[in-house]
Every structure is written in structure tokens, then in C-alpha cells.
N, C-alpha and C positions, 0 to 999 in steps of 0.2 A: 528587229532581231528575232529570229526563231527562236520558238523553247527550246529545252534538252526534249522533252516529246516527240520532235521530230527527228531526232537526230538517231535512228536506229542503227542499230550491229550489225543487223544480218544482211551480209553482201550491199553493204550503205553506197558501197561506189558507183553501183550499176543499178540498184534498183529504182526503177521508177517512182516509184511512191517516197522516197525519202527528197523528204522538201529541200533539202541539199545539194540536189542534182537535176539540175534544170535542163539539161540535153538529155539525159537519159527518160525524162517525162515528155519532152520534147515529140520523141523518136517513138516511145509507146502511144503517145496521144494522136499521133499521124496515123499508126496503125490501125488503132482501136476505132477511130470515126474512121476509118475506110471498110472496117468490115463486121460494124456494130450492125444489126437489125433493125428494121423502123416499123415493121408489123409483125404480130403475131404469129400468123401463117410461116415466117421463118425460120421459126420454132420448134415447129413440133415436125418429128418422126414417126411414123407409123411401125407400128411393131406386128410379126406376125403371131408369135407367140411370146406370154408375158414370160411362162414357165423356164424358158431356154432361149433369149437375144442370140440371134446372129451378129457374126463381127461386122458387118454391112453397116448393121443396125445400130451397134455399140459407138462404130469408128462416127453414124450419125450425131449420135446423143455427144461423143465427146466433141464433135467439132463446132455445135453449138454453143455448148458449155463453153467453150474458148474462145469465144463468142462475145457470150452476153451472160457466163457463167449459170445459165438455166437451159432447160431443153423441157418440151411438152413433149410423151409418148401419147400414141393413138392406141387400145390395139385393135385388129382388122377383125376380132370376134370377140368379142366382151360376153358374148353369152355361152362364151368356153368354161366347163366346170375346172376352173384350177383347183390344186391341190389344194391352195389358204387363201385367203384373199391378204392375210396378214404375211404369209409365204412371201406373196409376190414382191411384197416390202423389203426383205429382206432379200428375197434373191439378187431382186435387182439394184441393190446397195452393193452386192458384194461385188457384181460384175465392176462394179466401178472404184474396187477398194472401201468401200464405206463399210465396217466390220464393228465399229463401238458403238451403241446409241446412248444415248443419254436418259439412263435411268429416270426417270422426273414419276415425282407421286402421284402422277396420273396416269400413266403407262402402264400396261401388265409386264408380265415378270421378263418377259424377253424387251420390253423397250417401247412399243410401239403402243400407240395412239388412239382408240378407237373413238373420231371426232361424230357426235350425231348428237342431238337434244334430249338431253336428263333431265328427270327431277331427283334424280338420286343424292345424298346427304354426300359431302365432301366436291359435289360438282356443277351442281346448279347455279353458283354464284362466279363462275368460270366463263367468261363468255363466249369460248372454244365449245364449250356444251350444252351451247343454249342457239337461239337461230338469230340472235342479234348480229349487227357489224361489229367485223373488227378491224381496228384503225393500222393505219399502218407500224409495222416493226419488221423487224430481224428476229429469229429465233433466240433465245438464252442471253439475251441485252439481261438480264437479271442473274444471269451465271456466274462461279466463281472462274477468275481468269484461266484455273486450271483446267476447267471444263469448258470451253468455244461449243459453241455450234459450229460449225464449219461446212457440213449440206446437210440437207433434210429433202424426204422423198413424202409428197400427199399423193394418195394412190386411192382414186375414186371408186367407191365399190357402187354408190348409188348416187343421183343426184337429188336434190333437191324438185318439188314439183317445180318453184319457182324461185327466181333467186339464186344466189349463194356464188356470183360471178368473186375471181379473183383478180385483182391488179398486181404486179410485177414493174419494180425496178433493180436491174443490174448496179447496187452499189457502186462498180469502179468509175459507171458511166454519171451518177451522182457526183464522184468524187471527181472527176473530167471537168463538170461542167461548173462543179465550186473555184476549184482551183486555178481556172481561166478568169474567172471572176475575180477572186482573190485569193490568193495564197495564204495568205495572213488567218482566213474563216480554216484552212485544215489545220491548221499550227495550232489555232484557238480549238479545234475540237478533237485535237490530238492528247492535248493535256489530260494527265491521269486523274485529275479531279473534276475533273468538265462534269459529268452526269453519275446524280446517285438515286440508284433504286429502292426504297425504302423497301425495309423487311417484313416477311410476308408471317402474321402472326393472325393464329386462329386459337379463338375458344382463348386466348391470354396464354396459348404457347405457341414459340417462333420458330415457324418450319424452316425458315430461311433468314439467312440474315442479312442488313443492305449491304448496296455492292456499288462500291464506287470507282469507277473508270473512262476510259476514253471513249470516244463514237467512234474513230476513227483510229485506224495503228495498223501496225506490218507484223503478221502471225511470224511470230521469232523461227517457225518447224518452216514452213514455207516460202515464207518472205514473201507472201501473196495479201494485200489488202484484206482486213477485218471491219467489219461497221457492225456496231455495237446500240441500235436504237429501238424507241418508241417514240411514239406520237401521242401518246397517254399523256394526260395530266394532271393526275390523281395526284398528289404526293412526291410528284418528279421532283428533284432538286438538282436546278440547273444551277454551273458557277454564276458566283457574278460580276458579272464583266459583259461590256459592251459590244464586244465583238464578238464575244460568244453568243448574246442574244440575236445581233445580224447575221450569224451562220446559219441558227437553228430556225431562225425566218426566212432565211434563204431556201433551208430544206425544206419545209411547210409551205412555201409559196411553188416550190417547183413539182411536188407531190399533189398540189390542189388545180396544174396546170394540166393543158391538153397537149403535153409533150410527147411526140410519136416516140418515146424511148421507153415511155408508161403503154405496159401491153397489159389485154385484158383478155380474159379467157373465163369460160364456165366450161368445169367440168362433166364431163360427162362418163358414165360407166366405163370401168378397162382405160380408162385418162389418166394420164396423174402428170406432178410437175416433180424433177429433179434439177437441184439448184446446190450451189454453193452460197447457200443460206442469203438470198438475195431480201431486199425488202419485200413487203408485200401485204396486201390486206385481205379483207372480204366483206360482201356486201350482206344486208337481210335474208331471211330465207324464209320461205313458207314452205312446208313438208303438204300431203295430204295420204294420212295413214288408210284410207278407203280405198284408194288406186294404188297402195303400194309405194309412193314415192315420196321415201322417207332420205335427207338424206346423210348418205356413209363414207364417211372417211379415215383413213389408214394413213396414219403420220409417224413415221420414222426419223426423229434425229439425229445425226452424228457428230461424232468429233472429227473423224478425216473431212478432207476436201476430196473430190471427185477425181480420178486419176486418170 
């Protein structure tokens, strides 16, 4: 029998993702593997200008995104003095409705990210600001429910000398390939107690407090699939239960596979990736501050989803 976790309100009859409606998953999953991507190259759009997308360019990025809920921009002169490099984050969030970001206390005052290697006090021990990997997750898996990620735009200003390649998977298509397997692994990592992030305390005061919730659920505003994870195992506190531990091996064996659904991309200058906050990781990085090639990154997260 399914939990009550699966059993959502919003448009329950028709949506695909609600474990209750097996021809309506049916009918999306026929769709979705007919016109899912298997390479990278299918990805990305080339932009003329970052300052001002054309619709050409926009109607690209969104048909991807519906897609495989990601799209890689190119643009065709990265050595264009934009207005901001931090500008460009924002501009190109708005073309796509993405208008809130998520304040996080690492952000400057407008929201946005400056990702490169610190030794500065409150960031060194962050491994977003340092040149180590980072393993796979979803943005704000540590959020409170009122705050989703829902897309995030990383927007290359420099690369890395060597290193610093990203991986990408399209949650829905995670959630595709669970669910074919066994229905019963999304019921188990649907439940609102499945996965609790322990609270994040520095110095003996608590910036954040743990936040216990689902991997998996249907954003009540959209009715569009949410996934809520890490691959960290610091502190995780997984339910327990048996079939919750075969889901979450099932996720960790399919993320350490060589599944053409898993794309890989290194950024490079005037690149960036806009996602409806899909999984994803990063590899090591070696900078070399003598040649210049240190590397810069511009991360914006939101609360909308791409429109």
C-alpha cells in the first residue's frame, strides 16, 4: 500500500508523478524517453549576446529545459566587457521569470554567489570555496520547505587552469528510472521523514536548524517534481527502513554509473548552466594564479522554476 506522501492535492488526477495514477506516468514516461537527450552537445545553445537574449535564443534554452529541465548557454564572445559579470546572472534569470534568489549567508546583498577558492574566515571550511569535489546534490536539500530551490543559474566568468568539470542529472529522469524499477523506492522516499539534515552550528551558535523532509514530492505552486538531496555523509540521518536504504542505493549506484543520462561539461568563460535545480556535482580543481587562470563562478538561486 502507498503512503499518504504520495498521495498529493495538486491536480492528483492527472499528474504524473502522483503514485496513484499509473496511466497518466504511463503517457509522460513514453514522452519523456522519446525526447530526453543522451549527450551533452544537446544542450547547450549558443548565445549572441549575454546582456540582451534573443527570442530565437530564449524559445532554445526553454525547449531544452523541457527537455531535461537544464540547458548549457555558450556565448559567441566571452571576451565582451559586460555591464557585471554578476549582471549577467540576474538578467538572464529574469528572461526566464526567475526574480527571488535565495538569500543564503554566503551571498552578497543581492543573492548571488561568488564561487572561487578562499581562505577568508566564515568560508574556507565550505567546499563551494575551496577547489576540492563536490559530491552530488540538488541546491537548498537543507532548506526550510518554504524556501525550494527550484532553478539556479552558475555563470562562468573564469575557468579553472585544470579541473573543475561538472556532472548533471535531470531529476525526473532519476525519478523514471526508480520508478520502473520499483514504485514502492518513490513511496519510500516520498515520506516526510525519509531524510534529516542536521543543523548547521558554528562557534556554539545555530545558523540553521535541521530540516527534516522528503527526497522526492510534487511542488504544491507547480505540480512539477521536487528532489530534495545529498550524497554527503556527514551527519545524514537516513529513516529506517529497508526499502528506504534500497532506494537510496539504487540512487548512489545509478549516479556512480556510466549512464548516457549523466552529462558532463567543464565550463568555460561566458558558459554557464540554467537548470531547474537538477542534481549535480564537481570535480577537483587546480587554479594557476601566474597565468591568470583562477577559477570564477556566479551562482544564482531561485525560488521560481524556469518559465
Amino acid at each position: 500500500m502507498l503512503s499518504q506522501a504520495a498521495k498529493v492535492p495538486h491536480t492528483a488526477s492527472s499528474n504524473p508523478f502522483d503514485l496513484a495514477n499509473e496511466q497518466a506516468y504511463q503517457v509522460w514516461r513514453d514522452q519523456k524517453m522519446i525526447t530526453a537527450p543522451r549527450s551533452t552537445d544537446e544542450l547547450v545553445v549558443d548565445i549572441e549576446n549575454l546582456n540582451e537574449l534573443k527570442p530565437s535564443e530564449l524559445d532554445a534554452i526553454r525547449n531544452r529545459c523541457s527537455k531535461a529541465n537544464m540547458a548549457i548557454y555558450k556565448s559567441r564572445h566571452p571576451e565582451a566587457d559586460y555591464i557585471s559579470q554578476r549582471q549577467v546572472v540576474q538578467n538572464i534569470g529574469r528572461s526566464f521569470g526567475l526574480k527571488n534568489l535565495d538569500s543564503n549567508i554566503r551571498a552578497d546583498d543581492g543573492g548571488i554567489s561568488a564561487l572561487h577558492v578562499t581562505a577568508t574566515e566564515n568560508h574556507h571550511e565550505y567546499i563551494p570555496y575551496s577547489n576540492r569535489s563536490i559530491n552530488w546534490h540538488t541546491y537548498g536539500y537543507y532548506n526550510e520547505p518554504e524556501n525550494k530551490i527550484r532553478a539556479m543559474i552558475l555563470h562562468c566568468v573564469s575557468p579553472a587552469a585544470s579541473g573543475g568539470e561538472n556532472a548533471l542529472v535531470d531529476h525526473e529522469m532519476l525519478y523514471l528510472l526508480m520508478r520502473d524499477e520499483n514504485p514502492a523506492y518513490i513511496d519510500a522516499l516520498m515520506q516526510e521523514d525519509v531524510m534529516t539534515i542536521p543543523a548547521n552550528i558554528e562557534n556554539d551558535v545555530e545558523l540553521r536548524a535541521a530540516q527534516t523532509g522528503p527526497v522526492f514530492s510534487i511542488d504544491p505552486q507547480t505540480g512539477a517534481l521536487h528532489m530534495r538531496y545529498t550524497a554527503r555523509t556527514r551527519s545524514i540521518e537516513w529513516k529506517s527502513n529497508e526499502l528506504v536504504h534500497e532506494a537510496v542505493e539504487f540512487i548512489k549506484t545509478f549516479l556512480n554509473s556510466a549512464s548516457p543520462y549523466i552529462f558532463h561539461h567543464r565550463l568555460s568563460a561566458g558558459e554557464g548552466i540554467i537548470c531547474n535545480n537538477v542534481l549535480h556535482n564537481r570535480n577537483a580543481f587546480e587554479d594557476d594564479p601566474g597565468k591568470n587562470q583562477e577559477r570564477m563562478i556566479f551562482r544564482g538561486r531561485f525560488y521560481e522554476r524556469i518559465t
